[in-house]
C-alpha positions as CSV (number, residue, x, y, z in Angstrom):
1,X,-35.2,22.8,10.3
2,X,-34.3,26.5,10.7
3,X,-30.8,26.1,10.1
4,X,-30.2,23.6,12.4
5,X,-29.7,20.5,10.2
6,X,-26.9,22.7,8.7
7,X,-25.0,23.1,12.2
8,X,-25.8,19.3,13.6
9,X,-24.1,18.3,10.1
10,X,-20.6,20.5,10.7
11,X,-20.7,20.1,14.8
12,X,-20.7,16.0,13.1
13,X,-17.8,16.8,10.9
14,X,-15.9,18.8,13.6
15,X,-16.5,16.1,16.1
16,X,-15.4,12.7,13.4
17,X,-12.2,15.3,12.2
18,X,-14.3,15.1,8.4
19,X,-12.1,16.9,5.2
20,X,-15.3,17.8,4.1
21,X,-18.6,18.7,5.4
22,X,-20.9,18.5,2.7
23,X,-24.4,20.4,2.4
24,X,-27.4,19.5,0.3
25,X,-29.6,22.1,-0.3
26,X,-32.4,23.8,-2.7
27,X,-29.7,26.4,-4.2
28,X,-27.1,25.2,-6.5
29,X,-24.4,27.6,-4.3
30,X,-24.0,31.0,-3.1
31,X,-24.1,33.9,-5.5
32,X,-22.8,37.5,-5.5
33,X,-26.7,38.7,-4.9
34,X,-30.4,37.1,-5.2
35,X,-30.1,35.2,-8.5
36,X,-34.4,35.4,-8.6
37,X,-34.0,39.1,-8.5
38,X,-30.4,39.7,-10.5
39,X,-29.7,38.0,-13.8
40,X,-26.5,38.6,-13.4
41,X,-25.5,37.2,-9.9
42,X,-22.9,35.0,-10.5
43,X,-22.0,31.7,-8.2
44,X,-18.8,31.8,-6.5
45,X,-16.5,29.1,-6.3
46,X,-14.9,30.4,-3.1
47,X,-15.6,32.4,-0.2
48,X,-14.3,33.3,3.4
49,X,-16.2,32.0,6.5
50,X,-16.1,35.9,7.6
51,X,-17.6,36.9,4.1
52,X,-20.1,34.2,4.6
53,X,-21.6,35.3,7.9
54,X,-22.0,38.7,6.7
55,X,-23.5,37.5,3.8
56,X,-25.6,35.8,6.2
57,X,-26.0,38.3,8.4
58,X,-27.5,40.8,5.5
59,X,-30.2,38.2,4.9
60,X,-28.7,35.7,2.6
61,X,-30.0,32.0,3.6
62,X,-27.9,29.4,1.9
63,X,-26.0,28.6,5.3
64,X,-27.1,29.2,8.5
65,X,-24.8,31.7,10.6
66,X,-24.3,29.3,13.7
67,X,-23.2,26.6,11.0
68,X,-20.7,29.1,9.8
69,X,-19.4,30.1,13.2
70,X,-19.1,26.4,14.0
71,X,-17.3,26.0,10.9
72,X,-14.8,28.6,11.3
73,X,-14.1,27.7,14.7
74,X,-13.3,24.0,14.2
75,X,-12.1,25.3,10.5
76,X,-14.5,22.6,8.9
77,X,-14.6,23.3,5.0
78,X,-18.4,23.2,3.7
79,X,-19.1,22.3,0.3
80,X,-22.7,23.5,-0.8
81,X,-24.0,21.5,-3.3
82,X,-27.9,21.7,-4.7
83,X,-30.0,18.2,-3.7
84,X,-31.5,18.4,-7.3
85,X,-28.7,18.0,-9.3
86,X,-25.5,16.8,-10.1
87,X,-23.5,19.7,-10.6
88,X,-20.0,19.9,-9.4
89,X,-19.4,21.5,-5.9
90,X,-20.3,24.9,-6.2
91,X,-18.5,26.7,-3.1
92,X,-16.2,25.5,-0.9
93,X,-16.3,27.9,2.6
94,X,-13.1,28.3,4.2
95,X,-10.6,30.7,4.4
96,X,-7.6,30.9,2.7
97,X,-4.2,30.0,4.4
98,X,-1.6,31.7,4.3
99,X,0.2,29.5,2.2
100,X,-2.4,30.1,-0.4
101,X,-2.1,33.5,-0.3
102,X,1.5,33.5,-1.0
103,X,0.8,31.5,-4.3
104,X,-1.9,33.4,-5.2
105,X,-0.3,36.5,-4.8
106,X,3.2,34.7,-6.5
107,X,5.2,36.1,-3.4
108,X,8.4,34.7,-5.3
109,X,11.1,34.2,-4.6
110,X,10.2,33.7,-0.6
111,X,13.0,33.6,2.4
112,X,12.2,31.3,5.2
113,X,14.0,30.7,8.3
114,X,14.7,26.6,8.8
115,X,17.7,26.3,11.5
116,X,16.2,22.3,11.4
117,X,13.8,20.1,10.3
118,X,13.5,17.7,13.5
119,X,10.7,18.8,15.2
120,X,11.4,18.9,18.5
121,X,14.7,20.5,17.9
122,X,12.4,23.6,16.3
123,X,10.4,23.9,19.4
124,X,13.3,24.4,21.2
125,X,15.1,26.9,19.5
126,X,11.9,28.4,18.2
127,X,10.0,28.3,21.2
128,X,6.5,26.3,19.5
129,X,4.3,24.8,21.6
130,X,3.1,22.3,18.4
131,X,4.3,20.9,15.7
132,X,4.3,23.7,12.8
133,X,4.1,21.4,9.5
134,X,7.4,22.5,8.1
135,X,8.1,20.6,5.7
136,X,4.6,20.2,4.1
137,X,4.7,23.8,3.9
138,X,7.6,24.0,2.2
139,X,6.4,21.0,-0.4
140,X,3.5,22.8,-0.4
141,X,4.9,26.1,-1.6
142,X,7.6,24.4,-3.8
143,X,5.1,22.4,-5.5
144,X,3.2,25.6,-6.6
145,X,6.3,26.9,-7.9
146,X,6.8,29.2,-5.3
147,X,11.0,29.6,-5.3
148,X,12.7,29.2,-1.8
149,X,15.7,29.8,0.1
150,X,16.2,28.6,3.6
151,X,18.4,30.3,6.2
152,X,20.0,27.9,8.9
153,X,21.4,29.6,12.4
154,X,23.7,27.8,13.9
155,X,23.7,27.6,18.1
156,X,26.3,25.1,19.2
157,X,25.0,22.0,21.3
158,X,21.4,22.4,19.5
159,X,21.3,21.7,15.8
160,X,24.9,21.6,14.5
161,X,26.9,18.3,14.5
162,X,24.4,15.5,12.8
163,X,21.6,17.6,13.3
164,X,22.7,19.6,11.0
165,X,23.7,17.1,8.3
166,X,20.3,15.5,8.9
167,X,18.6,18.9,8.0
168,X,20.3,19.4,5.1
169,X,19.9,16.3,3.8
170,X,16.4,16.3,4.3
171,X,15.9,19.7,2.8
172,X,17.7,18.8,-0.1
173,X,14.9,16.4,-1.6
174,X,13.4,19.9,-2.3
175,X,15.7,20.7,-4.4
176,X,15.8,22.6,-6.8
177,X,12.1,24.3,-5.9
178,X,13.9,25.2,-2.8
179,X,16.7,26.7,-4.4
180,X,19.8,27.3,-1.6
181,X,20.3,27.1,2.2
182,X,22.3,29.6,4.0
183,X,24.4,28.1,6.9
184,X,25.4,31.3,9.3
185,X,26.6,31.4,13.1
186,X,24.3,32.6,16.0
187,X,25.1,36.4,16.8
188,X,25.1,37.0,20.5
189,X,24.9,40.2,22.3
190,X,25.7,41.7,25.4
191,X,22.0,42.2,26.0
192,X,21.1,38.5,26.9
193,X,19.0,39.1,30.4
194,X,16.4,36.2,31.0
195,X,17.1,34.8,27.4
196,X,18.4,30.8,27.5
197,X,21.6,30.6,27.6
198,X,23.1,29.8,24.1
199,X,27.1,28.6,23.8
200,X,29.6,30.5,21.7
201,X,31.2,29.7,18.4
202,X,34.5,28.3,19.0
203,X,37.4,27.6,16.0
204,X,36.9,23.8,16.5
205,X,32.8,23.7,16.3
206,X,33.9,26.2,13.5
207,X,35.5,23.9,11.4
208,X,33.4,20.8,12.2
209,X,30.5,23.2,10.6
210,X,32.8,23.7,7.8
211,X,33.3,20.0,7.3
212,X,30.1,19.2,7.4
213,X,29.0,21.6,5.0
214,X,31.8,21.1,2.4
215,X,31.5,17.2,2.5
216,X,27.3,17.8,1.1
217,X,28.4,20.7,-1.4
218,X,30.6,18.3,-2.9
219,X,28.5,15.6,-3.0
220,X,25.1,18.4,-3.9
221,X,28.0,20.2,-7.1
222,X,27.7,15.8,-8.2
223,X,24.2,15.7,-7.5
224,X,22.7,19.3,-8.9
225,X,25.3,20.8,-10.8
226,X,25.5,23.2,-7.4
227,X,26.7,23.2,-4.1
228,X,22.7,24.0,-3.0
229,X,24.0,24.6,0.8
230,X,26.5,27.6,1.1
231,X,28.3,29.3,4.9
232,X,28.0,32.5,5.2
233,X,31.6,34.4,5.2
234,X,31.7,34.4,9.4
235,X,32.7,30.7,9.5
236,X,35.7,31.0,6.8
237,X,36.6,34.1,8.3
238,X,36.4,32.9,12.1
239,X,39.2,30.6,11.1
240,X,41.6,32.2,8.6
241,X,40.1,29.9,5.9
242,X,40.2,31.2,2.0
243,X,37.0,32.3,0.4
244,X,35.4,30.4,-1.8
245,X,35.3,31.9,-5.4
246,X,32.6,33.8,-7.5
247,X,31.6,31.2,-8.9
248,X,30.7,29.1,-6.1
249,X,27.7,31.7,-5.1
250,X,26.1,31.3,-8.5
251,X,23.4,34.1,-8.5
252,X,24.8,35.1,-4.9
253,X,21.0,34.1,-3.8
254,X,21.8,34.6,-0.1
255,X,24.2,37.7,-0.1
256,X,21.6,39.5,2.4
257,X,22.8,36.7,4.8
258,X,26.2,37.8,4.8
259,X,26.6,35.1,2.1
260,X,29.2,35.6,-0.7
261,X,28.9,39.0,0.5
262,X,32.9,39.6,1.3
263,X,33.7,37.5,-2.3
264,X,30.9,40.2,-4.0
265,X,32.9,43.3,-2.1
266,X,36.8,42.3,-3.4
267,X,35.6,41.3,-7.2
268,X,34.1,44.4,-7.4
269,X,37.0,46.1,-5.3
270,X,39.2,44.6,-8.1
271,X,37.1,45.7,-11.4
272,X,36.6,49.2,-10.2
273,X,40.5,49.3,-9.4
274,X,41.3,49.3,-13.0
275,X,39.7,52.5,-12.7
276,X,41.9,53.7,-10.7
277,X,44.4,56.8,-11.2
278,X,48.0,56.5,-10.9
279,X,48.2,60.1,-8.6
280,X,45.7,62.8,-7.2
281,X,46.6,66.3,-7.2
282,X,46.3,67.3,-4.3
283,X,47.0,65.2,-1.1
284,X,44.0,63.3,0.5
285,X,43.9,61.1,4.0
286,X,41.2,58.8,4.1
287,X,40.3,56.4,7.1
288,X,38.3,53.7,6.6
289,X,35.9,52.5,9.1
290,X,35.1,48.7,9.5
291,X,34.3,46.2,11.7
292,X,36.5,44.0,13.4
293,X,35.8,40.4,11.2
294,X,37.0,42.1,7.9
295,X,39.8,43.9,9.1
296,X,42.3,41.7,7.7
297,X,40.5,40.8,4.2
298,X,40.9,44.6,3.9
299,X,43.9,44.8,5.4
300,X,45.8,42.1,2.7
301,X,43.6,42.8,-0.2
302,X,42.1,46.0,-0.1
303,X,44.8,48.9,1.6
304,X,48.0,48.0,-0.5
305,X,45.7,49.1,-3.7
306,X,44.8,52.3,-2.5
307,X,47.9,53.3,-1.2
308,X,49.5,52.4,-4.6
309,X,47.9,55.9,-5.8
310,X,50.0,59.2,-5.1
311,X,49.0,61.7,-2.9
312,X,46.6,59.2,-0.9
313,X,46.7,58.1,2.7
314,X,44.4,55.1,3.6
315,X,44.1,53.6,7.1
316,X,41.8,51.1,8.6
317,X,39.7,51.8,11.6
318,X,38.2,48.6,13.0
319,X,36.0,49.5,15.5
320,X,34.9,47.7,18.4
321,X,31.2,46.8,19.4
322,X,30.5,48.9,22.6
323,X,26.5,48.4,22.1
324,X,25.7,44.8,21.4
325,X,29.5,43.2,22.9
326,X,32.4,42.9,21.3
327,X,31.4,39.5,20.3
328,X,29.3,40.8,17.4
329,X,32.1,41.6,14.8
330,X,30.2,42.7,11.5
331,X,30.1,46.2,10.1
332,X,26.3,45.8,9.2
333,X,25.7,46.3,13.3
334,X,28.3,49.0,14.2
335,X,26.4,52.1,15.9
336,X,26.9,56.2,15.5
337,X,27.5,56.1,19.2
338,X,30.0,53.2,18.9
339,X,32.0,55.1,15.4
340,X,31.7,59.2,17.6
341,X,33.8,57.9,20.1
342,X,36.1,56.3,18.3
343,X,36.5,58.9,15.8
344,X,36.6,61.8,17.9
345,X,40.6,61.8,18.4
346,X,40.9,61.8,14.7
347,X,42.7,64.8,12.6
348,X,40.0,67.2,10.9
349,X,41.1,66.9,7.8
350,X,40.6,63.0,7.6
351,X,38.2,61.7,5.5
352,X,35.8,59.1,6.4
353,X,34.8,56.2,4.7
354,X,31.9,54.2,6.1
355,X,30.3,50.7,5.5
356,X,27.0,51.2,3.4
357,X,25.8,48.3,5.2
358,X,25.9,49.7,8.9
359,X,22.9,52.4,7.8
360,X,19.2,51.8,6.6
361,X,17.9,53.7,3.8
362,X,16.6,56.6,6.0
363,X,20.8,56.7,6.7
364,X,20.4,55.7,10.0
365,X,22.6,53.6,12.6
366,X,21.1,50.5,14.5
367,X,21.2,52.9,17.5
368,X,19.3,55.8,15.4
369,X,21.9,58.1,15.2
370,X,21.7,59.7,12.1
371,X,24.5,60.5,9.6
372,X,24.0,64.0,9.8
373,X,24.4,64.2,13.6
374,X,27.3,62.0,12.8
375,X,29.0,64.4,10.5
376,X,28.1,67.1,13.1
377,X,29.3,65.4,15.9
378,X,32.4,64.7,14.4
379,X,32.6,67.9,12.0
380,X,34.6,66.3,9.0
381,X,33.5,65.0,5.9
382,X,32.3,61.1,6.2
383,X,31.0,59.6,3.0
């Protein structure tokens, strides 16, 4: 009596690991307000443990509030049914996960970090203490037609090799609610004090990666009409190997990755060069800031274009990593502090061109310098 039948019955179904706990009482369910005072209350199906002890707390008596406590602690879900009649379970009390949020709310399509699908590899590079239920999450979310895309980082000696193939093999029998997996290289910094010690990419792990990765697109292109798993530009580049084409990105689904994203740049280098003039008036000299990866795809592909056109002057300007080590290679990470002391020898009356990708739309630098105090540091034009 006074509540305490309602918290013996979920401390039971805590204890015996019960789905359900289920509670018979003289009300058919809980209801917005008093349904003997307002007509209109209407019965929920669904409500929060939290918005059931504060409906509790304000005087409502369907559940007791030590049950509810109980419940949310030992997240017991509590169906409250009426003892009189056979309706069907009015209210189920638990919260929502966050998994049901995201298909309530349709957050779609969703990016989710993978790097493997063996659990005990996960705890290691992802430092869990238990096992995180990835892959019922993800048919969870797939089955409620929730689109994914999976990013996989690479750290040599951990989950590349057969690890790798295992992952994406597994991952694959998600297809196509899981739509594409990005395979892309661990970036290491300079700034590794009391980290674990992670190994760097080296051209032969490189090209085992590559392998690996080519062997399942060719057999995925058979399988789904699509190569499902695609590198990011690092690997082909670490190496000297060709880019794949357009095509081979589809919808370019992981270009945020850095996937497809160097194939994206020279297609639409080489529509907008059609564009081109033949000869400025007036004589220009343009410098053209990069990092050190895509110094050569510019280099071969990119310079001999522009410098085609009269009156213009084009140089590269790879510039080297002070801030994070000159181990990270990618435009997107160069700094203001990194580009003022590089640039500072240059002649006034160069022009600067910079790498959208190394600013955030506040047109900042990883190191928050800011393109004004870039141009004034500098005092030339930079676009």
């Amino acid at each position: 009596g006074r509540g305490g039948s309602d918290t013996s019955a979920v401390a039971l179904a805590a204890a015996l690991k019960a789905d359900v706990c289920e509670i018979c009482t003289d009300v058919d369910g809980v209801y917005t307000t008093d349904p003997n005072i307002c007509k209109k209350a209407k019965k929920l199906k669904k409500i929060s443990y939290d918005e059931m002890l504060e409906a509790a707390s304000l005087g409502a008596k369907v559940l007791q509030i030590r049950a509810v406590e109980f419940a949310k602690k030992y997240n017991v879900p509590i169906h409250v049914r009426s003892s009189f009649n056979e309706e069907e379970v009015s209210i189920a009390v638990r919260e929502a996960s966050d998994m049901e949020r995201i298909v309530e709310q349709k957050l779609s399509p969703l990016y989710v970090s993978i790097h493997a699908t063996d659990p005990e590899i996960r705890k290691t590079l992802l430092g869990l203490k238990r096992k995180d239920y990835l892959l019922e999450k993800i048919h969870f979310l797939t089955n409620h037609s929730i689109e994914l895309h999976g990013q996989i980082v690479i750290c040599p000696g951990i989950n590349d090799g057969e690890v790798l193939h295992r992952t994406l093999q597994t991952l694959s029998s998600f297809f196509p609610g899981l739509r594409s997996v990005a395979v892309v290289p661990v970036g290491l910094t300079r700034h590794r004090k009391g980290l674990p010690k992670l190994k760097k990419h080296n051209p032969e792990s490189v090209l085992d990666i590559i392998r690996i990765v080519q062997t399942l697109q060719e057999e995925y292109e058979k399988k789904f009409g699509e190569p499902f798993v695609y590198l990011s530009d690092e690997f082909y580049l670490l190496v000297g190997k060709p880019l794949p084409s357009s095509f081979h990105y589809r919808d370019f689904w992981q270009i945020e990755n850095g996937v497809g994203l160097t194939r994206f740049f020279l297609s639409s280098f080489e529509d907008s060069a059609r564009t081109f003039p033949s000869k400025l008036k007036k004589k220009q000299h343009l410098v053209f800031v990069t990092g050190t990866m895509a110094e050569p795809i510019l280099r071969e592909n990119v310079l001999p274009v522009l410098n085609r056109i009269k009156n213009l002057s084009v140089r590269l300007l790879p510039i080297s990593n002070r801030f994070f080590g000159e181990s990270v290679t990618v435009s997107g990470l160069l700094t203001g502090k990194d580009i003022i002391n590089t640039l500072q020898k240059e002649n006034k009356d160069t022009t600067i061109l910079l790498p959208s990708n190394c600013l955030n739309t506040d047109n900042l630098f990883l190191d928050d310098v800011s393109l004004e105090e870039l141009r004034r540091k500098l005092n030339r034009k930079i676009i």
